[in-house]
C-alpha positions in Angstrom: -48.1 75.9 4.5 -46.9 71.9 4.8 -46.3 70.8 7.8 -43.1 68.7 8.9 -44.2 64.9 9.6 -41.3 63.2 11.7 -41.3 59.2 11.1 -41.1 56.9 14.2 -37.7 55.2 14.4 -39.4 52.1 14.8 -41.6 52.3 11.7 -38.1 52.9 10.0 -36.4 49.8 11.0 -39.8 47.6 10.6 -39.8 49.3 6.2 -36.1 47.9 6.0 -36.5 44.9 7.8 -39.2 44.4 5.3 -37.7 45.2 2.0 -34.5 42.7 3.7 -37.3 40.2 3.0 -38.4 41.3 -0.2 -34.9 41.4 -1.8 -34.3 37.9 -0.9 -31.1 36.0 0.3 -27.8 37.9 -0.2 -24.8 37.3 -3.7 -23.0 34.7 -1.8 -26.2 32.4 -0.6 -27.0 32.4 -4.5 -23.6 31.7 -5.6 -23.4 28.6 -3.1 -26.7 27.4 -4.4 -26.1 27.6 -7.8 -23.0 25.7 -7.6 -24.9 23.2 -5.7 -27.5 23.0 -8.4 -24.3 22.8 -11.2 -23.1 20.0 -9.1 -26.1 17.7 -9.0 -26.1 17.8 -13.1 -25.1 15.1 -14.0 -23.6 16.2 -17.7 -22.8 18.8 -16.0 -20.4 17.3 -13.5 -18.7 15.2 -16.4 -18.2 17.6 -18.8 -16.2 20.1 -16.0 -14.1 16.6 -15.6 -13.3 16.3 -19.3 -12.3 19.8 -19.4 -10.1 19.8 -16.3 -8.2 16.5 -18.2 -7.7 17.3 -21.5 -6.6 21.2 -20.1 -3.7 19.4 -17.9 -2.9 17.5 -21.5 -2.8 20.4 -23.1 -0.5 22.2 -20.3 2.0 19.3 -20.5 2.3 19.0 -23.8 2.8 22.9 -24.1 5.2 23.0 -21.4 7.3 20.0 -22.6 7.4 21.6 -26.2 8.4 25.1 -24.5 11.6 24.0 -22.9 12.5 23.1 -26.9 11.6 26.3 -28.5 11.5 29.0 -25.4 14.8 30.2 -27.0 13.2 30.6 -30.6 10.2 32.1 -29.6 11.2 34.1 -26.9 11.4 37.5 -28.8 7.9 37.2 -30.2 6.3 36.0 -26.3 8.0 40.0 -25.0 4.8 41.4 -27.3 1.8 42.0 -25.9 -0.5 39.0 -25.8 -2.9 40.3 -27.9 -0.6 41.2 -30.8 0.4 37.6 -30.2 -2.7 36.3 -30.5 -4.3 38.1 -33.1 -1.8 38.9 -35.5 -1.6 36.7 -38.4 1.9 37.2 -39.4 3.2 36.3 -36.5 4.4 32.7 -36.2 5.6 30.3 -33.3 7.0 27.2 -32.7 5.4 25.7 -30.0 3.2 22.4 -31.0 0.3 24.0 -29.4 0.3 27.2 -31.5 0.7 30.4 -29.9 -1.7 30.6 -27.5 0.0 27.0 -25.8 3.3 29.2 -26.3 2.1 32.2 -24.5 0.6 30.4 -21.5 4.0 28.4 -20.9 5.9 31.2 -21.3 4.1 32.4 -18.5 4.0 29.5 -16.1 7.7 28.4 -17.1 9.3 31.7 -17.5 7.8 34.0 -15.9 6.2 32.2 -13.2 8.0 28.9 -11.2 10.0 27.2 -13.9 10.3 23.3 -14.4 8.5 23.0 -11.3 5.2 24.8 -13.1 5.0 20.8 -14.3 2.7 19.9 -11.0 0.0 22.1 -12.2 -0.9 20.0 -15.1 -0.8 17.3 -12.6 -3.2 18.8 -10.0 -5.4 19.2 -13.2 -5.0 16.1 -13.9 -6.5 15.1 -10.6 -9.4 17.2 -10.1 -11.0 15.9 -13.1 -10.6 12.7 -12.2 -11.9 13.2 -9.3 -14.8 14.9 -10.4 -15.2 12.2 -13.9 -15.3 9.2 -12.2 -16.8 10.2 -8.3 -13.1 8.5 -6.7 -9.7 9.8 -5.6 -6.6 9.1 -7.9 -4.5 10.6 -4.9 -5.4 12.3 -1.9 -6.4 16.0 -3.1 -5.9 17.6 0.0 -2.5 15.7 0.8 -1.9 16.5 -3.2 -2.5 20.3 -3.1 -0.3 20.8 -0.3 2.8 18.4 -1.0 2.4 20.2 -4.8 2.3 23.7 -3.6 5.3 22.9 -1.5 7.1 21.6 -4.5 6.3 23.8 -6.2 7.9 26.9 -4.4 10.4 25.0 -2.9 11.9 23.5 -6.6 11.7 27.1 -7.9 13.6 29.1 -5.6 16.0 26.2 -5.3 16.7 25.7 -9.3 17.1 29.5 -9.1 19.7 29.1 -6.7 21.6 26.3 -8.3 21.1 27.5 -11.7 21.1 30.7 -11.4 22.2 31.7 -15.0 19.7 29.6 -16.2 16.4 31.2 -15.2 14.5 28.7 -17.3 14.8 26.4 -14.2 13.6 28.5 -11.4 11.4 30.7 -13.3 11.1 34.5 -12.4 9.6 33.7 -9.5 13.0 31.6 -8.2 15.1 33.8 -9.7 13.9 36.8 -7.9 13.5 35.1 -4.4 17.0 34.4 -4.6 18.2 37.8 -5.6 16.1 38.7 -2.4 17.2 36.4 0.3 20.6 36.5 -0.8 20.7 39.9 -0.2 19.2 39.8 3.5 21.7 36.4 4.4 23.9 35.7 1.6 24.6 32.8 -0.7 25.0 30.6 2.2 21.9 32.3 4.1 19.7 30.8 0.9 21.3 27.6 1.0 20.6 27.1 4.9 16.6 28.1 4.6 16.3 25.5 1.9 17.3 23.2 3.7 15.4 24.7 6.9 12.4 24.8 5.0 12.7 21.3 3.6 13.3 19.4 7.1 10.2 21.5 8.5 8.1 20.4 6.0 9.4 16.9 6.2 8.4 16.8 10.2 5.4 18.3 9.8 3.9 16.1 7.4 5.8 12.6 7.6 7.0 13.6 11.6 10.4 12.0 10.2 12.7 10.6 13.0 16.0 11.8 14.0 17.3 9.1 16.1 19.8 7.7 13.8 22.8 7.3 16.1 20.5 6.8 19.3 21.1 3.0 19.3 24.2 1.9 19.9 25.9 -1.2 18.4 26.4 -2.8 21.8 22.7 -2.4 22.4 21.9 -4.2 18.8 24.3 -7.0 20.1 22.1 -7.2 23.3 18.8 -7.3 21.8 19.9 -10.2 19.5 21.2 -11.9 22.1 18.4 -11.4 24.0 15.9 -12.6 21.0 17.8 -15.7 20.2 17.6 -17.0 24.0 13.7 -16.1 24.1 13.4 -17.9 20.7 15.7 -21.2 22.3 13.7 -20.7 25.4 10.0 -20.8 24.0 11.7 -23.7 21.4 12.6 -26.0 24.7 9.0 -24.9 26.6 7.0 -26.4 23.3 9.6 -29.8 23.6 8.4 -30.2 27.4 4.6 -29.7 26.4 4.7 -32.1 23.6 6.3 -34.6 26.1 4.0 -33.9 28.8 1.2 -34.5 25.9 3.3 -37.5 25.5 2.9 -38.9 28.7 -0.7 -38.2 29.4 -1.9 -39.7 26.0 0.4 -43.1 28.2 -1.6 -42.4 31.4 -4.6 -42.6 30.0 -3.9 -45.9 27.7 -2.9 -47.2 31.1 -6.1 -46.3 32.9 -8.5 -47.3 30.2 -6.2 -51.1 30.7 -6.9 -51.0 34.5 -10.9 -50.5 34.4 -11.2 -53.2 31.4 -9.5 -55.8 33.7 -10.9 -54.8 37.5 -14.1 -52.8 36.2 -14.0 -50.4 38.6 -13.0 -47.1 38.4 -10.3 -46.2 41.7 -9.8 -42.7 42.1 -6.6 -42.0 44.2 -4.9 -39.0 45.5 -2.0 -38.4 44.2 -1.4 -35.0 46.8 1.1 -35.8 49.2 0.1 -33.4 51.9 3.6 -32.3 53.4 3.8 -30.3 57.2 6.0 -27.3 57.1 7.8 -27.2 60.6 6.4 -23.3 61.9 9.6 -23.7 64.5 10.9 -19.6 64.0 14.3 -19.7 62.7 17.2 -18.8 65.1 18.7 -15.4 64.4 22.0 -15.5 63.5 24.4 -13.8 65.9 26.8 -11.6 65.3 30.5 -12.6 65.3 32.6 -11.1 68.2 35.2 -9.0 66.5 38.6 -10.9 67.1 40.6 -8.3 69.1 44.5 -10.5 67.2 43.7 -8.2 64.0 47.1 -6.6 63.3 46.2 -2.7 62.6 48.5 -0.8 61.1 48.4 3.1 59.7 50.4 4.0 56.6 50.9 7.9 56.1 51.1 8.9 52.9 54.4 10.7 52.1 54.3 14.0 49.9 56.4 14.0 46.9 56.7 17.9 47.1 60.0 18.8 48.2 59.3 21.7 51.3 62.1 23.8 52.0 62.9 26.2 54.9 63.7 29.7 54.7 67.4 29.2 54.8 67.1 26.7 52.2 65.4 29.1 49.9 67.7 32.5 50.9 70.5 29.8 49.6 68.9 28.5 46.7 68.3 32.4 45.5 72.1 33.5 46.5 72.7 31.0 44.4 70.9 30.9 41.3 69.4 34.7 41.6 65.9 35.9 41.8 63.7 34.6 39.5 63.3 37.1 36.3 60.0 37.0 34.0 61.5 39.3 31.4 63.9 36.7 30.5 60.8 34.3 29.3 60.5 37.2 26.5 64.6 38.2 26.1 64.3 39.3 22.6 61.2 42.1 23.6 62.5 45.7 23.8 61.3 48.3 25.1 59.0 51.0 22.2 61.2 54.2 21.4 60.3 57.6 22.1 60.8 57.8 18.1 57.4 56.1 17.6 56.0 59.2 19.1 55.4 62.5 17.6 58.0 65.2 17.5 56.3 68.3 17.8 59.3 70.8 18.0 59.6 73.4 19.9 56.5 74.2 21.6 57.6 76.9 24.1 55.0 79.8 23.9 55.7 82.6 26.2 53.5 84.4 28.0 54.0 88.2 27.6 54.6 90.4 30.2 51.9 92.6 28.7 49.9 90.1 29.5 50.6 89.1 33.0 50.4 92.8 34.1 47.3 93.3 32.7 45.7 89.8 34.1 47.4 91.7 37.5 45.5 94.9 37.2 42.4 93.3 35.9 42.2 91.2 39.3 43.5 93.9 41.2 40.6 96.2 40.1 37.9 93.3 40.9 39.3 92.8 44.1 38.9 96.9 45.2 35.9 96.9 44.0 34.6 94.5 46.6 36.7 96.5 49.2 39.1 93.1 49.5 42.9 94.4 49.7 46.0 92.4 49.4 49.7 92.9 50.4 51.1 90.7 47.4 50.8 89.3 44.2 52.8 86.2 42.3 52.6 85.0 39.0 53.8 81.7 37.5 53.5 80.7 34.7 52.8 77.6 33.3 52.3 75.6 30.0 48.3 76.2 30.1 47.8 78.2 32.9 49.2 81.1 34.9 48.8 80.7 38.8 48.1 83.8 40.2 49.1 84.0 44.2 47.6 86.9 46.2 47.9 87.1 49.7 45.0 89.3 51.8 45.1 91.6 54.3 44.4 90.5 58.0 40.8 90.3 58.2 40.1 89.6 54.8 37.5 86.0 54.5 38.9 83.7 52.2 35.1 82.7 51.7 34.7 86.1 50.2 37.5 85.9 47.6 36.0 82.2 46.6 32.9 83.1 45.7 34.3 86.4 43.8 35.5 83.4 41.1 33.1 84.4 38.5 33.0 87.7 38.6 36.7 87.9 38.1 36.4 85.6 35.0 34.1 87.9 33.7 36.8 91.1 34.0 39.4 88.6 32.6 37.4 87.7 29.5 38.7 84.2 30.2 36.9 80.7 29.4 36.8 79.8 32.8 39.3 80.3 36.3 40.1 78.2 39.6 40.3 79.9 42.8 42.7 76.9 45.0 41.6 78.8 48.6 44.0 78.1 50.3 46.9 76.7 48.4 47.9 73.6 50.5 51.4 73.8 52.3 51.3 77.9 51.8 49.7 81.2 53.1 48.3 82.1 49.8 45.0 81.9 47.7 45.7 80.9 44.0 44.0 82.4 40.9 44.7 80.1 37.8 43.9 81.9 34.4 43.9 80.1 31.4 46.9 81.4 29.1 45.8 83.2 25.7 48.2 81.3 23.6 48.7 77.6 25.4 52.0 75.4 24.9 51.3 72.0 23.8 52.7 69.3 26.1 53.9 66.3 23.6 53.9 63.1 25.2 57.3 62.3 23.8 59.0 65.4 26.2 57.2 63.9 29.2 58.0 60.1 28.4 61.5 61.1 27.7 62.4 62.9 30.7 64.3 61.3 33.6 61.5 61.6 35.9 59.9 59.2 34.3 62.6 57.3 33.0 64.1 56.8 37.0 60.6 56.3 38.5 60.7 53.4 40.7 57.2 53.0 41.2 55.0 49.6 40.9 53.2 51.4 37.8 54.4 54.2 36.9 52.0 56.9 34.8 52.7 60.5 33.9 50.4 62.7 33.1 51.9 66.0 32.0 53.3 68.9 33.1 52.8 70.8 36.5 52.2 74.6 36.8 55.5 75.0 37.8 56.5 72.8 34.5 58.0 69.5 36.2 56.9 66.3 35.1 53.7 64.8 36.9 53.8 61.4 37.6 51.9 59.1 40.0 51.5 55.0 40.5 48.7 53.5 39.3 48.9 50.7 42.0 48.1 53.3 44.3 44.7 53.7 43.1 43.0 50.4 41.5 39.9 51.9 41.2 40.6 55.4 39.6 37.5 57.4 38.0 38.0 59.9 35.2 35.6 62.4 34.9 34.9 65.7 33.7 33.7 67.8 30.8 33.0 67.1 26.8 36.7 68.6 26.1 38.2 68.4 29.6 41.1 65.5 28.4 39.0 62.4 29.4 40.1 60.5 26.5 44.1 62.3 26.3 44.4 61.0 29.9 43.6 57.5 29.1 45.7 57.1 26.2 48.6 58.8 28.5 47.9 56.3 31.1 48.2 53.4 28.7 51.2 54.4 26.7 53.2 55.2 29.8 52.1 51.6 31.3 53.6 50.3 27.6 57.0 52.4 27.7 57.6 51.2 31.2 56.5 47.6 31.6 57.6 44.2 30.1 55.0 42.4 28.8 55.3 39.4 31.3 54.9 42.1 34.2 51.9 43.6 32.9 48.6 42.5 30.7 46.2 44.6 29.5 41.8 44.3 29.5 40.2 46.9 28.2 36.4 47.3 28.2 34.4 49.5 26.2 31.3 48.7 27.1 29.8 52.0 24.8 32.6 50.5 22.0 33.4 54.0 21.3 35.9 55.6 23.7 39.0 52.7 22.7 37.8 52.1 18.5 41.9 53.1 18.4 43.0 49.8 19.3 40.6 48.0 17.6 43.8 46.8 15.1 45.6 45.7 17.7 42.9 43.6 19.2 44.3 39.9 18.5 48.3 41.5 19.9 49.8 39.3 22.5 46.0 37.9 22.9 44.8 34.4 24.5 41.5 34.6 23.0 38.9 31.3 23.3 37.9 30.3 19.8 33.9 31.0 18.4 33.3 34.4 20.3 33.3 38.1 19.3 34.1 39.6 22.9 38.3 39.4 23.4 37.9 39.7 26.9 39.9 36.5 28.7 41.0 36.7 32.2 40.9 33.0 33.0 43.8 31.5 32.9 41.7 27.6 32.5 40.4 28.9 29.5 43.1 30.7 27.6 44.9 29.5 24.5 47.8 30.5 22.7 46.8 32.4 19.5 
């Protein structure tokens, strides 16, 4: 039986270490070493240069006879390249035959266009480079300036020539298609010329300062040159006549020692004593107290009148009137509103005497016992008004509210315990067949018509079917809330179009914010209507008056 030899993990990693060495240095370190060993050869070396040259000749002279006879050809370049290359019968008119046709087609055409020139070019230079052991140009400042160029002249000739795809190439041609459908025509134009002035910092760190200097500063600076130039010009006339006069001194000195023979050396210092006597301090001069003072007061050119000037000036000219800045406004008609008929739905006795019973029957059933029952009834809802025995807890009948929605088969009641002002607890049922309320009846009646309030709003009808209106002054900071389908949205609109049926438009302007832009999308057609909106911004929201203009 064998038996199960286990190898040490170390004896393991020593084996691979091992055959590491034996295999050598890796694909790469003999790649690099081969082209070092290419590189040293001489032929070698010259012969890669000749090739790189004479291939840019033979890309430029391809390309140039391409962009005469891409429109000849340009059927038989769609084959596939080896049907082009390889079929005899097949015949193009490019000088370099069809293989210089099929390679132009695809670095004019199909690649970058015209600008598909530069690569002929950067041939060009790279055997050069390696030929003769020197630079032409700078390759690394070449390569980069070229590949630039190069994508920057396609996609630009695409987008100026865009019928012409020749120009841009595909490559153009589709970048354009691309951008312009992210940002638009304009969108291309603007990161060309983005693009461009990037490029143009980065690599020549191009100046914007053209209008930093002012013409009066030129005027100063040349002023300023020409009295330097004037004053050096008058320094080097007082050198050359100080030169002057020491080339005279010493003619005269070299006269006195011929004739006396002796050479006198005298001082010509003056040594001068500065009198150290500390300079009096100059005191103050008394203040003459003849100075004629006078005090002028300033008199306001704002006419103030009293009150009995005013109550006269208004007796006699009358109280000043806004409307009459806007004469010609009127008033919207009730016609603009919509006429629904007549919406009068009654509610059937049936039905009130059986919403009776039904509440009736919940009530014994929890031992509570009344001495009466009301019903009115109203456009939506039917107020039922019970009034309990003595003894009975109000706090019982309020929390009985849904159990007598559930024996009512009704969406949902109110229990008003008490009703304010009387000695009754209401029940309001929902009717089964509603009446609408059209804003038109409600606008249109004369309690709204005669209201005399500040801002006057209505809202409806009551229960006991009279109008409903209230001033909005009265409450500035009024919050609707309530339920997805409670009338959020109905009891805006009613507060707005009753604000716009009642008030002149110089006694009122509105702001509306929708900060979720979804409750008020109705008057987004109306947005620029009697509107001082600043130019250059997307929110019409204006409330200073230093900042409004007339639109």
């Amino acid at each position: 039986m064998a038996k199960n030899q286990f190898k040490n993990p170390e004896e393991v990693k020593k084996a691979k270490d091992e055959k590491k060495k034996v295999k050598g240095p890796g694909f790469v370190s003999n790649l690099k070493s081969k082209i070092q060993f290419l590189l040293s050869n001489e032929k070698l070396t010259k012969t890669v240069g000749l090739v790189f040259i004479v291939f840019s000749v033979f890309l430029l002279l391809a390309q140039s006879a391409y962009l005469f006879t891409w429109k000849i050809d340009q059927d038989k370049l769609s084959l596939p390249w080896n049907d082009i290359l390889f079929n005899a019968e097949i015949k193009v008119e490019n000088w370099l035959g069809k293989l210089g046709a099929l390679v132009a087609h695809q670095l004019i055409f199909n690649g970058f266009g015209v600008a598909a020139f530069l690569i002929p070019f950067l041939s060009f230079l790279i055997g050069f480079r390696i030929l003769f052991k020197t630079n032409l140009l700078p390759l690394d400042k070449s390569f980069k300036y070229s590949f630039f160029s190069i994508l920057w002249a396609s996609i630009g000739l695409g987008f100026i020539f865009f019928k012409q795809p020749i120009l841009g190439g595909a490559f153009g041609y589709q970048s354009v298609i691309w951008i312009s459908s992210v940002l638009g025509n304009i969108g291309v134009g603007l990161i060309l010329l983005l693009s461009l002035l990037i490029f143009l910092v980065f690599n020549f760190n191009i100046s914007f300062n053209f209008f930093s200097t002012k013409p009066d500063e030129l005027i100063d600076e040349t002023t300023l040159n020409e009295t330097e130039v004037s004053n050096s010009i008058s320094q080097l006339d007082e050198n050359a006549n100080n030169d002057s006069l020491d080339e005279e001194m010493d003619i005269n000195d070299v006269a006195e020692i011929e004739d006396n023979g002796i050479i006198e050396e005298e001082s010509n210092i003056e040594e001068i004593e500065l009198d150290t006597t500390p300079l009096a301090k100059e005191e103050p001069k008394e203040k003459s107290e003849d100075i004629e003072f006078s005090v002028e007061e300033a008199e306001s050119d704002d006419e103030v009148l009293t009150e009995n000037e005013l109550n006269s000036k208004v007796a006699e000219f009358g109280e000043y009137d806004p409307t009459l800045d806007l004469s010609s406004y009127q008033l919207p008609s009730v016609d603009l509103l919509k006429d629904f008929g007549d919406t009068q739905k009654r509610v059937t006795p049936e039905e009130l005497e059986a919403n009776k019973n039904r509440i009736l029957e919940t009530l014994e059933n929890y031992n509570i016992k009344i001495t009466s029952i009301k019903a009115t009834i109203g456009p939506t809802v039917t107020l039922y008004e019970i009034v309990p025995e003595a003894g009975v807890r109000i706090s019982k009948i309020k929390n009985l509210e849904d159990d007598i929605a559930l024996s009512l088969a009704a969406l949902g009641i109110r229990i008003i315990a008490p009703i304010p002002g009387k000695g009754t607890i209401g029940i309001e049922v929902p009717n089964q067949n509603p009446e609408i309320v059209p804003m038109r009846n409600v606008i249109a009646s004369d309690k709204f018509q005669n209201a005399k309030m500040e801002l006057p709003v209505v809202m409806g009808k009551t229960i006991t079917n009279e109008t409903f209106v209230f001033d909005l002054s009265k409450m500035p900071h009024l919050l609707m809330a309530g339920a997805t389908g409670q009338g959020k949205s109905v009891g805006l609109n009613a507060v707005l179009t009753s604000l716009l049926y009642k008030k002149h438009p110089s006694q009122l302007k509105f702001v509306l914010v929708d900060p979720k832009k979804v409750e008020l999308t109705l008057y987004n057609k109306i947005e620029r209507h009697f509107l001082a909106k600043l130019p250059d911004t997307e929110e019409a929201i204006i409330t200073e008056n230093q900042k409004v203009i007339n639109t």
